[in-house]
PAMAR-183164 format. One record per residue (C-alpha): residue number from 0; residue in three letters; x, y, z. Coordinates in pm, whole numbers, always signed. Layout:
BEGIN
sekol n: NUM | res: Ala | x: X | y: Y | z: Z
...
END
This chain:
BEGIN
sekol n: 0 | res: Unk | x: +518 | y: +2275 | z: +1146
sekol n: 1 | res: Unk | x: +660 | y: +2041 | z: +1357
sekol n: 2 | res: Unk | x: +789 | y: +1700 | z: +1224
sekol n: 3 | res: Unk | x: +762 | y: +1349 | z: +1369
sekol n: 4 | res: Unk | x: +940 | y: +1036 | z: +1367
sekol n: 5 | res: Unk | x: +860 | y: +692 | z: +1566
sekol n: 6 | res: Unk | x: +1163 | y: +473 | z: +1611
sekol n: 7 | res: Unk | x: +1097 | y: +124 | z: +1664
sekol n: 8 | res: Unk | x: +1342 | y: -57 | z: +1813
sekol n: 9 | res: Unk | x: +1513 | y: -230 | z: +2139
sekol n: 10 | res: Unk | x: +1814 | y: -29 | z: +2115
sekol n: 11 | res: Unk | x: +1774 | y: +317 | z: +2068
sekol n: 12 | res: Unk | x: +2113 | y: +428 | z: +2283
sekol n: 13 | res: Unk | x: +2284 | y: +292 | z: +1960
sekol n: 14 | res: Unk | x: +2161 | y: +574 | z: +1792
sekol n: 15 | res: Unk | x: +2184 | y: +829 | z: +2054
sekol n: 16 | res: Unk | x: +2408 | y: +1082 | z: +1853
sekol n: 17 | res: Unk | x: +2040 | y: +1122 | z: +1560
sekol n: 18 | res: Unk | x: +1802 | y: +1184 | z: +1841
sekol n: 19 | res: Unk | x: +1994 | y: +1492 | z: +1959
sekol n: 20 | res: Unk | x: +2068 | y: +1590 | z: +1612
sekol n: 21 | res: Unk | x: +1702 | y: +1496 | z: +1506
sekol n: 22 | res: Unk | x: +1586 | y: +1732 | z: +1845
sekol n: 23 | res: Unk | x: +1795 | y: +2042 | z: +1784
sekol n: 24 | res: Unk | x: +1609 | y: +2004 | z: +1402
sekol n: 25 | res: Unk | x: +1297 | y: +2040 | z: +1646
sekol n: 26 | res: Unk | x: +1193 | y: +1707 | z: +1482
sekol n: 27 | res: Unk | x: +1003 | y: +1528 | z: +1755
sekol n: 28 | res: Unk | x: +1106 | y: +1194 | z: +1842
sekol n: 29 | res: Unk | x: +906 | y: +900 | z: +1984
sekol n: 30 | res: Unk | x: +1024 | y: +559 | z: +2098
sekol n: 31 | res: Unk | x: +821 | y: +213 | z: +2096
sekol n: 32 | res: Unk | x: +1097 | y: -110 | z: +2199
sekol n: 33 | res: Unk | x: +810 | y: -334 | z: +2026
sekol n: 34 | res: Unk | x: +565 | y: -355 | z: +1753
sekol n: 35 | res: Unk | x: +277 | y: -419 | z: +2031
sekol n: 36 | res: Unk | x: +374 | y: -26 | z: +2145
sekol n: 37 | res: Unk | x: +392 | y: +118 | z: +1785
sekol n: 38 | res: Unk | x: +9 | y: +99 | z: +1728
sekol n: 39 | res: Unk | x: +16 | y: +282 | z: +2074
sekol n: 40 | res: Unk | x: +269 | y: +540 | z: +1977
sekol n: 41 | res: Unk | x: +128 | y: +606 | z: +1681
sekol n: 42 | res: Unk | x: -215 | y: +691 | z: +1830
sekol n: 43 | res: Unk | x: -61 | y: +1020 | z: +2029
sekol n: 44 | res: Unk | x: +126 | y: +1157 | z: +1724
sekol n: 45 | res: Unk | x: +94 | y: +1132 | z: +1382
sekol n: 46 | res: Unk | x: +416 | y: +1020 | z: +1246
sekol n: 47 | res: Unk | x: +586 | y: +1162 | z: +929
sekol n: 48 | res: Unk | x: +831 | y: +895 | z: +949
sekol n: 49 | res: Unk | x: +892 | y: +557 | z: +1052
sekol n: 50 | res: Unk | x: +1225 | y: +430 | z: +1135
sekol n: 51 | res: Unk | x: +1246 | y: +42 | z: +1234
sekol n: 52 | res: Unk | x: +1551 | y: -133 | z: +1321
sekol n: 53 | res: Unk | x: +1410 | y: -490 | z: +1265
sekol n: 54 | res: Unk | x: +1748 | y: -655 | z: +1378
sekol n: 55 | res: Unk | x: +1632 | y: -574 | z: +1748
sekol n: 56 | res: Unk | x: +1291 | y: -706 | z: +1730
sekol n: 57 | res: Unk | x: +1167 | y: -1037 | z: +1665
sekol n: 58 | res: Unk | x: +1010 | y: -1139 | z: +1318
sekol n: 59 | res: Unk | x: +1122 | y: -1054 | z: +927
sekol n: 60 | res: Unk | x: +1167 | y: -711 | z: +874
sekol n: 61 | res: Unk | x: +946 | y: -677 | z: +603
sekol n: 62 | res: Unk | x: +661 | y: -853 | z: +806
sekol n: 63 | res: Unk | x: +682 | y: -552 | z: +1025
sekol n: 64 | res: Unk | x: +702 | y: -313 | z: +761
sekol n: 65 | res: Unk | x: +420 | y: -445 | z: +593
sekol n: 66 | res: Unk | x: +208 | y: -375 | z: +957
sekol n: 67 | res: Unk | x: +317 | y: -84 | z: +1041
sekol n: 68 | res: Unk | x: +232 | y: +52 | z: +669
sekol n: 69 | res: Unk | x: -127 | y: -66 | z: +740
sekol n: 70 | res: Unk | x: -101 | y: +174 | z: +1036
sekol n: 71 | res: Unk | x: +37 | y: +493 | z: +885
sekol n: 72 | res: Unk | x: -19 | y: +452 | z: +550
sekol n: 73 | res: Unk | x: +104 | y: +804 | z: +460
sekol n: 74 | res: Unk | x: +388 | y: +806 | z: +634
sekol n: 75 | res: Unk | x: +773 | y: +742 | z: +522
sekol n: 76 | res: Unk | x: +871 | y: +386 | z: +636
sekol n: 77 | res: Unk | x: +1248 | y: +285 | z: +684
sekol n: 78 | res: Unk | x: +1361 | y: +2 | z: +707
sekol n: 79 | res: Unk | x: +1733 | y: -119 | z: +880
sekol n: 80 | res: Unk | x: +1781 | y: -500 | z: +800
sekol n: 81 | res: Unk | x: +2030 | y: -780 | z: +826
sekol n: 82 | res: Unk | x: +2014 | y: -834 | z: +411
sekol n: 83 | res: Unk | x: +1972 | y: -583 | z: +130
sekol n: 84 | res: Unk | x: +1775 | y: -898 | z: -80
sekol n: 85 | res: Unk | x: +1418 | y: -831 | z: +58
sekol n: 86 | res: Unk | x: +1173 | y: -760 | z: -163
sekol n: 87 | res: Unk | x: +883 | y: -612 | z: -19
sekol n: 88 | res: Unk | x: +657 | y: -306 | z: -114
sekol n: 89 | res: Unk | x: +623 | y: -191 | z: +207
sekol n: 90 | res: Unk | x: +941 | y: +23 | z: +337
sekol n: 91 | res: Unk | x: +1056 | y: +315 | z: +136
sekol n: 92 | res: Unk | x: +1418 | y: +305 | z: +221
sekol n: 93 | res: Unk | x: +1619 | y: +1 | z: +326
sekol n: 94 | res: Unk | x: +1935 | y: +90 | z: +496
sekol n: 95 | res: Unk | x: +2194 | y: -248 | z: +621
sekol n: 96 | res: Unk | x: +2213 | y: -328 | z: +997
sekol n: 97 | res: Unk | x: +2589 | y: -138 | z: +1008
sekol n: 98 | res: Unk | x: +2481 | y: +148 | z: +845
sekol n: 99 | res: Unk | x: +2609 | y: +487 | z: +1043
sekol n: 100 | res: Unk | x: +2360 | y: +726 | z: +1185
sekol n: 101 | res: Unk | x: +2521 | y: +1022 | z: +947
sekol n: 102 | res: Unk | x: +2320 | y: +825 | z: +684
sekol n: 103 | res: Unk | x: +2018 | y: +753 | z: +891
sekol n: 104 | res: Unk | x: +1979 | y: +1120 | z: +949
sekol n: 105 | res: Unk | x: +2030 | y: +1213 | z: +551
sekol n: 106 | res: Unk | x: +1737 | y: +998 | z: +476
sekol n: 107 | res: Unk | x: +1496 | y: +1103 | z: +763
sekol n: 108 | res: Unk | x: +1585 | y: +1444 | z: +598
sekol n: 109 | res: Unk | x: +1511 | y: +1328 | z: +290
sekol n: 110 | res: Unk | x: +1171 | y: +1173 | z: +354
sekol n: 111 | res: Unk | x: +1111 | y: +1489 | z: +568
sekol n: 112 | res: Unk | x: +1155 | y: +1710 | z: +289
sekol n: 113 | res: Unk | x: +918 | y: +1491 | z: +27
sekol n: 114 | res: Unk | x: +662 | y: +1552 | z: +249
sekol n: 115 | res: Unk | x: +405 | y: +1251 | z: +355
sekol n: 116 | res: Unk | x: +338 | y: +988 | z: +139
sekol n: 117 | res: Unk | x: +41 | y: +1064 | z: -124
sekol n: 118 | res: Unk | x: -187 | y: +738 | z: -50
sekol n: 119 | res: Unk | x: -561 | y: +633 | z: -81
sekol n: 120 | res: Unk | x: -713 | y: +439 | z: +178
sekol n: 121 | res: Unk | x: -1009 | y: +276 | z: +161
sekol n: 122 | res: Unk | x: -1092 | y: -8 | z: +453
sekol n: 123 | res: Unk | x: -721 | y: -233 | z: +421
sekol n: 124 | res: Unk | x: -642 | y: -129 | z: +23
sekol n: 125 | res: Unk | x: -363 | y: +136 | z: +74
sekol n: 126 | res: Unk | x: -308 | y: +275 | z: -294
sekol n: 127 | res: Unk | x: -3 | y: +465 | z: -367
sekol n: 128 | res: Unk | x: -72 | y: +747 | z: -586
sekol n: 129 | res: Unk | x: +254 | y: +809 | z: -713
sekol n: 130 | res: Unk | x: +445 | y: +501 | z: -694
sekol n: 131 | res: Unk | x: +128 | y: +298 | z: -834
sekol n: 132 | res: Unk | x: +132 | y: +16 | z: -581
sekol n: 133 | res: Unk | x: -126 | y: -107 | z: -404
sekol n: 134 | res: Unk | x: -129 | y: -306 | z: +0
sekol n: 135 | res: Unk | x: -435 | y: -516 | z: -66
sekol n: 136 | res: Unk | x: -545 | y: -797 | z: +186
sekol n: 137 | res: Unk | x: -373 | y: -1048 | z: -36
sekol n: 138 | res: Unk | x: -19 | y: -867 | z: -3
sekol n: 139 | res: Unk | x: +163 | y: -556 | z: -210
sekol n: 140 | res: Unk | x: +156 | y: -519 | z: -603
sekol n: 141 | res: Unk | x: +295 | y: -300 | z: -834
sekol n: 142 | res: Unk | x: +37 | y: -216 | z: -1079
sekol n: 143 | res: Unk | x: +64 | y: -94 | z: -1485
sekol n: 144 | res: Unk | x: -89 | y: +237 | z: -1546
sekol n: 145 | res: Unk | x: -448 | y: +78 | z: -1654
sekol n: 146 | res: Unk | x: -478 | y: -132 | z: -1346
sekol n: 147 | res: Unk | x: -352 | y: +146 | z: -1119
sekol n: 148 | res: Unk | x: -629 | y: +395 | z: -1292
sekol n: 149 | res: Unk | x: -888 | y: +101 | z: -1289
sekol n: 150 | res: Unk | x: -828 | y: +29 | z: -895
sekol n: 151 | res: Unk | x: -846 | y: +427 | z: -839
sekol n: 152 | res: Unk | x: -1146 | y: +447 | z: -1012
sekol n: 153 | res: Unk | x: -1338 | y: +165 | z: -798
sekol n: 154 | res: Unk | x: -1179 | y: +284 | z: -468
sekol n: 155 | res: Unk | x: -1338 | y: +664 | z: -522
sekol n: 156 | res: Unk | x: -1656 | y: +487 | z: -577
sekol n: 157 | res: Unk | x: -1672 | y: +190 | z: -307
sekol n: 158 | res: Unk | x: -1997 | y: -2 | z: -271
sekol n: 159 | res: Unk | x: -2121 | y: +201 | z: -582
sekol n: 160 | res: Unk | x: -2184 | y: +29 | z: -909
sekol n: 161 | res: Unk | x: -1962 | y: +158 | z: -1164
sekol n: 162 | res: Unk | x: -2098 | y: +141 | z: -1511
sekol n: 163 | res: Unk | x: -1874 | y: -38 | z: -1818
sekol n: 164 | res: Unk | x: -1954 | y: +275 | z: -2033
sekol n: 165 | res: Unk | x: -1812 | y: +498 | z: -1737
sekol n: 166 | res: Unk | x: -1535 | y: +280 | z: -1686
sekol n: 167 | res: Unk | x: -1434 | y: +308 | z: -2047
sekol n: 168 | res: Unk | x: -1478 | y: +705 | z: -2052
sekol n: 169 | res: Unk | x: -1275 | y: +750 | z: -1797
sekol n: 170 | res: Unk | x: -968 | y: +464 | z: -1813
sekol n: 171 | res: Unk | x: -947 | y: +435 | z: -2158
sekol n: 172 | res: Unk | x: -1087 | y: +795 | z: -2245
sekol n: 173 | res: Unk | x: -1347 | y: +647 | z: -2566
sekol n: 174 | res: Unk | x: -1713 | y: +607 | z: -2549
sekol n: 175 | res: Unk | x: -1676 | y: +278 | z: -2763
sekol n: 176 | res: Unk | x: -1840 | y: -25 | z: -2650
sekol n: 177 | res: Unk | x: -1859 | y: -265 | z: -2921
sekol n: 178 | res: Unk | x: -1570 | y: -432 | z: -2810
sekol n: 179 | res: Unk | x: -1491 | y: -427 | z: -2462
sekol n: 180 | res: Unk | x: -1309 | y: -749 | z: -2423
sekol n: 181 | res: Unk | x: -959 | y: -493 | z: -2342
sekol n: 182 | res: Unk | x: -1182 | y: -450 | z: -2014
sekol n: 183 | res: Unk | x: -1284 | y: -793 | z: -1923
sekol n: 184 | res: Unk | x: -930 | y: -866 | z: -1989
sekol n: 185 | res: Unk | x: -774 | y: -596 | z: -1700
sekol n: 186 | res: Unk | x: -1074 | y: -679 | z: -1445
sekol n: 187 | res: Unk | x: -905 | y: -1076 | z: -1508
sekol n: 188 | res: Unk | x: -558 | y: -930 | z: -1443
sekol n: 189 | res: Unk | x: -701 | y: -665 | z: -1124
sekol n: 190 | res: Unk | x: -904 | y: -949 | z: -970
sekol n: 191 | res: Unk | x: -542 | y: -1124 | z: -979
sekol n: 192 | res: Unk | x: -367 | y: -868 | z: -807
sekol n: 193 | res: Unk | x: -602 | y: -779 | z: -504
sekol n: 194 | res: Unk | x: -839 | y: -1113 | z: -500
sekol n: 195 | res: Unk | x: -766 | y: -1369 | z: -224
sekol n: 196 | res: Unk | x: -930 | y: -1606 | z: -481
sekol n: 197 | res: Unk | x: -972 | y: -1461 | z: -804
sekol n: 198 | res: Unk | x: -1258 | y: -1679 | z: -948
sekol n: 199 | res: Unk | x: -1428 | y: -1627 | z: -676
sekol n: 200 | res: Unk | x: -1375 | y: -1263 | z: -611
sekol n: 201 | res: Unk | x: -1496 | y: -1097 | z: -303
sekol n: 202 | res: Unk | x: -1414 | y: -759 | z: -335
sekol n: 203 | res: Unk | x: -1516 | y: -699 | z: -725
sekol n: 204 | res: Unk | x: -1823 | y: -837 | z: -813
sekol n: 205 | res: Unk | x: -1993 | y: -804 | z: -1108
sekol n: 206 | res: Unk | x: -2312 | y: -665 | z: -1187
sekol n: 207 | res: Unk | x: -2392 | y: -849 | z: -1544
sekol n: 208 | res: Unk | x: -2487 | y: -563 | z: -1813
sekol n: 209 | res: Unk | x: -2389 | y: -316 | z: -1625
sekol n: 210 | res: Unk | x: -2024 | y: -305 | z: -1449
sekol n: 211 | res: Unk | x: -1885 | y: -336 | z: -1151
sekol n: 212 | res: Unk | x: -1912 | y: -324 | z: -766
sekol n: 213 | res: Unk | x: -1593 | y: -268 | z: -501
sekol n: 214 | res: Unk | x: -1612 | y: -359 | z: -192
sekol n: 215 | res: Unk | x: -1336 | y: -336 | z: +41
sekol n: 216 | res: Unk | x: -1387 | y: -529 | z: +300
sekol n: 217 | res: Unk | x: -1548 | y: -770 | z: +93
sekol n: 218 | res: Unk | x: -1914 | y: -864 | z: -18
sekol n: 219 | res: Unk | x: -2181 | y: -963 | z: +253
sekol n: 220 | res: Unk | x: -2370 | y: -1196 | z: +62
sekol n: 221 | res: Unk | x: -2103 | y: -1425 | z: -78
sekol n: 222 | res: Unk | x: -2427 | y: -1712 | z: -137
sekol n: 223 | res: Unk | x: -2511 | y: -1447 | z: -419
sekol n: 224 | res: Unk | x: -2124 | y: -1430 | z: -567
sekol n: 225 | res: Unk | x: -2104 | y: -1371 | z: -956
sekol n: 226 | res: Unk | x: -1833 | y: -1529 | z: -1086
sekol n: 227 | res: Unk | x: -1594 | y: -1312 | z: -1349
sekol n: 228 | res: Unk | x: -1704 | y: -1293 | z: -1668
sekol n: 229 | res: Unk | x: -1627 | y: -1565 | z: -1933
sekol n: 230 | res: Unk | x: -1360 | y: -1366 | z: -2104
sekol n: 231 | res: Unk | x: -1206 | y: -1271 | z: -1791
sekol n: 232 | res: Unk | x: -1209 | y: -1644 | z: -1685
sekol n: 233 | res: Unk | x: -1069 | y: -1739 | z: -2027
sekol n: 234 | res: Unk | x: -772 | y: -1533 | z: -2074
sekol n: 235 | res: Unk | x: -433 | y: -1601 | z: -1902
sekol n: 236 | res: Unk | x: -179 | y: -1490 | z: -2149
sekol n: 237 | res: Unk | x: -242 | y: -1130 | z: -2299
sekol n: 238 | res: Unk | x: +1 | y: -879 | z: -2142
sekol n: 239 | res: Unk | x: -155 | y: -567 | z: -1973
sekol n: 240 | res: Unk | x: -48 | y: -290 | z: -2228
END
């Protein structure tokens, strides 16, 4: 099967010697000189990789990242940069603005060879399934095992009420519910990590008795809000595991 990468960048003659390389490979090569024609690019092939030289286009390079991984979620995202300090989620290699095309083309092979990204998508939550880190609405987190299986859990089940007792069976494997304050506890800590405003969360809402509701693009009737529970609203300084 054919492979595809989607350069973007204003100067792709500097990097002339990879596309013929990158051709005789018979990996197919497309071009967008801004982030306006990536979306458009992106549309006629599905690309396997990313490669964006950020120091010829306007903006931060991990603003663009951060976009484009919206767009292709599942695909490999690199990232060539004036600094090595960023520290985004978003890009999957970071390479320095000298860096030689030898060692452009070893990590193009590289991401070609791991195959494309394994993600879950559900409406603008992008969950990575093997690095366990999440592009929410409020920006990228790395999550702890619990959290990662908790967010997992809700995003299989979106606008569906998820039950405490199933929650329990199937994060923390035990039927017990006499003491489920562990639970209220991570919901605090996931609300944190994907709420725009965790007290008032929009995409987790609480059904009281009974569990939980995701919604990814948020809840309609925000008059009608629960707020967290009281032990979610209470703690601030347990650690996750």
């Amino acid at each position: 099967m054919t492979s595809n990468v989607l350069f973007v960048g204003r100067q792709p003659d500097k990097y002339a010697p990879l596309w013929r390389h990158l051709l005789l490979s018979q990996v197919r090569v497309a071009f967008a000189a801004s982030m306006q024609r990536a979306p458009r690019e992106l549309e006629d092939a599905m690309a396997d990789v990313i490669l964006v030289d950020s120091t010829s286009l306007r903006g931060s390079g991990d603003s663009l990242a951060r976009h484009l991984r919206r767009l292709a979620p599942a695909a490999h995202l690199i990232l060539i940069a004036e600094t090595d300090v960023m520290t985004g989620l978003s890009y999957d290699y970071l390479l320095p603005a000298d860096v030689h095309w030898h060692r452009v083309l070893k990590v193009i092979e590289h991401a070609l060879e791991s195959g494309r990204r394994q993600v879950l998508v559900v409406g603008p939550f992008v969950l990575d399934l093997v690095e366990r880190t999440v592009v929410s609405p409020v920006g990228e987190t790395s999550l702890t095992t619990k959290l990662f299986s908790l967010l997992e859990l809700f995003m299989r089940n979106p606008g569906k009420t998820v039950t405490r007792l199933q929650i329990m069976q199937d994060v923390w494997h035990t039927s017990f519910m006499e003491d489920t304050r562990t639970l209220d506890v991570h919901m605090s800590w996931l609300r944190r990590a994907i709420e725009p405003n965790p007290r008032q969360p929009v995409h987790l809402r609480t059904r009281r008795g009974v569990g939980y509701t995701f919604y990814p693009n948020g809840a309609a009737d925000k008059a009608t809000l629960q707020e967290p529970d009281t032990a979610e609203r209470d703690d601030t300084d347990q650690q996750a595991e």
